[in-house]
C-alpha positions in Angstrom: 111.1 100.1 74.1 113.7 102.6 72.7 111.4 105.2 71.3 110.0 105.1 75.1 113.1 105.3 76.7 114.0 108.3 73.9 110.5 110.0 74.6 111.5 109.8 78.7 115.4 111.4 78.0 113.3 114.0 76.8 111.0 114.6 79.6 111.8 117.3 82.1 114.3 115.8 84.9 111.8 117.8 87.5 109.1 116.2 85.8 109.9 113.5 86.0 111.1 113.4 89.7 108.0 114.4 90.4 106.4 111.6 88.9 108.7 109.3 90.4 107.6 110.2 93.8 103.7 111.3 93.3 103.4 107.2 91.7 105.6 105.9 94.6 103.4 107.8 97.4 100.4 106.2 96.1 101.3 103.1 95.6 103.1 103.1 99.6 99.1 104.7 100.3 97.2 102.0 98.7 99.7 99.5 100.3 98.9 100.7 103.4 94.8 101.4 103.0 94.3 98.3 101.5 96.6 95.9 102.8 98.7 96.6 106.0 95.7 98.4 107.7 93.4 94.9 107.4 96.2 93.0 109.1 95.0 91.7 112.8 98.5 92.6 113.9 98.1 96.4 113.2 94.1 96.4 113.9 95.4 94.8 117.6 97.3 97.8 118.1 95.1 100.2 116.4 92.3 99.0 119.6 95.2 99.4 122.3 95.7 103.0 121.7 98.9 103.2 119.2 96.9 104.5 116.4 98.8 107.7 116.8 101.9 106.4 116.8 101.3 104.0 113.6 99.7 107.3 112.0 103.5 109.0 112.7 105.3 106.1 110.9 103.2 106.0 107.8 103.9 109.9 108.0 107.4 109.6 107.7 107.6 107.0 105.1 105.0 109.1 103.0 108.1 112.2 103.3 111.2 110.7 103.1 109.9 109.5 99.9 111.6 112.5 97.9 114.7 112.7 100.4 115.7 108.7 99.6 115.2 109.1 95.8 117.2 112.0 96.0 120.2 109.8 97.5 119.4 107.0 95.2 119.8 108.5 92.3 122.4 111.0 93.2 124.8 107.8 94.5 123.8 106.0 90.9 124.2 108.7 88.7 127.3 109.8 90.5 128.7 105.5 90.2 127.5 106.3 86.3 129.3 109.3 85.9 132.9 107.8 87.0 132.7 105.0 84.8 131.7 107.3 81.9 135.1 109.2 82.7 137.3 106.2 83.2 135.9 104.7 79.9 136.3 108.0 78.2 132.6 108.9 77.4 131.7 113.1 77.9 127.8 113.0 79.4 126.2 115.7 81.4 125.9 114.4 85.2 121.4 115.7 84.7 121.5 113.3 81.7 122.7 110.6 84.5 120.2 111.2 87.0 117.5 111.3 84.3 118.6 107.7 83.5 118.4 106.5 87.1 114.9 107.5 87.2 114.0 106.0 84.3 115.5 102.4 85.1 113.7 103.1 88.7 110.3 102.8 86.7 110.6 99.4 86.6 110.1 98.7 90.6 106.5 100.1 89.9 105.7 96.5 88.5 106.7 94.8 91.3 104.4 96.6 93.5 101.5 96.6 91.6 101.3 93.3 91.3 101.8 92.7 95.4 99.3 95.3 95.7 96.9 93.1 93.4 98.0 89.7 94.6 97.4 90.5 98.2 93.6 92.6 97.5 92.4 89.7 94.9 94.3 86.3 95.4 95.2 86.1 99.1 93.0 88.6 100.6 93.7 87.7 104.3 97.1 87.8 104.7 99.7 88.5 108.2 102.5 90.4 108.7 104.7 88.1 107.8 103.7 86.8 104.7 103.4 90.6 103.5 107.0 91.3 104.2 108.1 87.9 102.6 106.6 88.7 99.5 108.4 90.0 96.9 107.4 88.7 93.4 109.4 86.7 91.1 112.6 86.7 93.7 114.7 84.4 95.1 112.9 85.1 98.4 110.0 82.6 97.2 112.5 80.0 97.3 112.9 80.3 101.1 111.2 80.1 104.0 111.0 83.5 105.3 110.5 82.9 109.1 113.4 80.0 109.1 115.7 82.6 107.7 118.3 84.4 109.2 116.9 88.0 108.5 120.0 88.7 107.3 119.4 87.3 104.5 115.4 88.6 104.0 116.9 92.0 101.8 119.3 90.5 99.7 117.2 87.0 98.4 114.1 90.3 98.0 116.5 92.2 96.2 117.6 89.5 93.7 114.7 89.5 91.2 114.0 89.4 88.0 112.8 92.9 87.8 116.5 94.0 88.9 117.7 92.1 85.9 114.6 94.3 84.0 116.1 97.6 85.3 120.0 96.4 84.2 118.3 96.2 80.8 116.7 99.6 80.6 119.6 101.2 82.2 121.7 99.8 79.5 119.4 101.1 76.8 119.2 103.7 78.7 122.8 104.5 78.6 123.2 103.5 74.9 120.6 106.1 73.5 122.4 108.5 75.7 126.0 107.8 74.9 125.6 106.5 71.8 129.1 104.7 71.3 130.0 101.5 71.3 127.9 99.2 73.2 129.7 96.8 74.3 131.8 99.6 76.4 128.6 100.7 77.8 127.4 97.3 79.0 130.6 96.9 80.6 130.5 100.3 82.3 126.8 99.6 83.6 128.5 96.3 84.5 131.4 97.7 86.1 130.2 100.9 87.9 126.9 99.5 88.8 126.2 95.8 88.5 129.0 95.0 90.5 128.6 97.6 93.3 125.4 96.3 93.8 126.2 93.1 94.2 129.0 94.2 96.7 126.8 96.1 98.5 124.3 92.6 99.1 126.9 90.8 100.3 128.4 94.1 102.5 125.0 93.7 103.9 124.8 90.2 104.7 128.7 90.4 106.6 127.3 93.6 108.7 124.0 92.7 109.4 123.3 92.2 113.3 
């Protein structure tokens, strides 16, 4: 895992923004080919004319992919880079972003595997159960439809691939920093384990 992580640090940040987005646009394609577009829900409105207007929304998710990783890791690396200063640490803010994208890899595995379990275990599924799924997460616990969809991001967002991508952001960090590391796993802690968690339960009080 760390000579991986080390062989990444290396890569071009363009690079690998590039890759970042190019994987995540065909993933959202096949999701859509292959899944949404055999749901009866879209097919219904597909025959009553709003083809076009499904077409349009697929077409803006497909281009806003490169303007919300932008934000996402710009916000992360920008959380990392105060609590490298507050905990004394002298990193370059590219080095930062190139970490976020790394520890984003690991929401690829989560969406292979929906794209997979929905095309060859439960071929036939609705709209519903589609945007309920969200594997290994506390979501699968709950009855998506009886829940206050308040609560349908946050239980999604709680997984065990989050816990994955606190790991690689950690090692992440360490190769990076290279100090002690128990500072640095209180730093990914502090400056972004703990905003995110803040930010679930922000979104819980505010949802309407």
């Amino acid at each position: 895992m760390k000579n991986f992580i080390s062989s990444l640090l290396e890569t071009n940040g363009k690079f690998l923004f590039l890759f970042v987005c190019l994987t995540t646009f065909l993933l959202l394609l096949m999701k859509k080919n292959f899944i949404e577009a055999e749901i009866a829900a879209f097919e219904v409105l597909e025959g009553q004319g709003h083809g076009g207007v499904i077409s349009l929304m697929n077409a803006l998710q497909y281009f806003s992919i490169p303007i919300i990783y932008f934000w996402k890791f710009t916000i992360i690396s920008f959380m990392l880079w105060i609590g490298c200063f507050t905990f004394g640490f002298k990193i370059n803010y590219n080095t930062l972003w190139k970490v976020a994208m790394i520890s984003e890899l690991v929401f690829f595995l989560p969406e292979l595997i929906k794209i997979f379990y929905f095309i060859l275990i439960f071929p036939d599924p609705n709209l519903h159960e589609v945007r309920a799924f969200y594997p290994f997460s506390l979501m699968s616990l709950f009855d998506y439809e009886a829940l206050s969809p308040a609560w349908h991001y946050p239980l999604k967002a709680l997984n065990i691939f989050e816990l994955v991508y606190w790991f690689v952001l950690i090692q992440s960090l360490k190769l990076t920093i290279k100090k002690d590391p128990v500072q640095i796993r209180w730093l990914a802690m502090s400056f972004y384990t703990g905003p995110f968690i803040l930010w679930l339960c922000y979104y819980v009080i505010i949802y309407k």
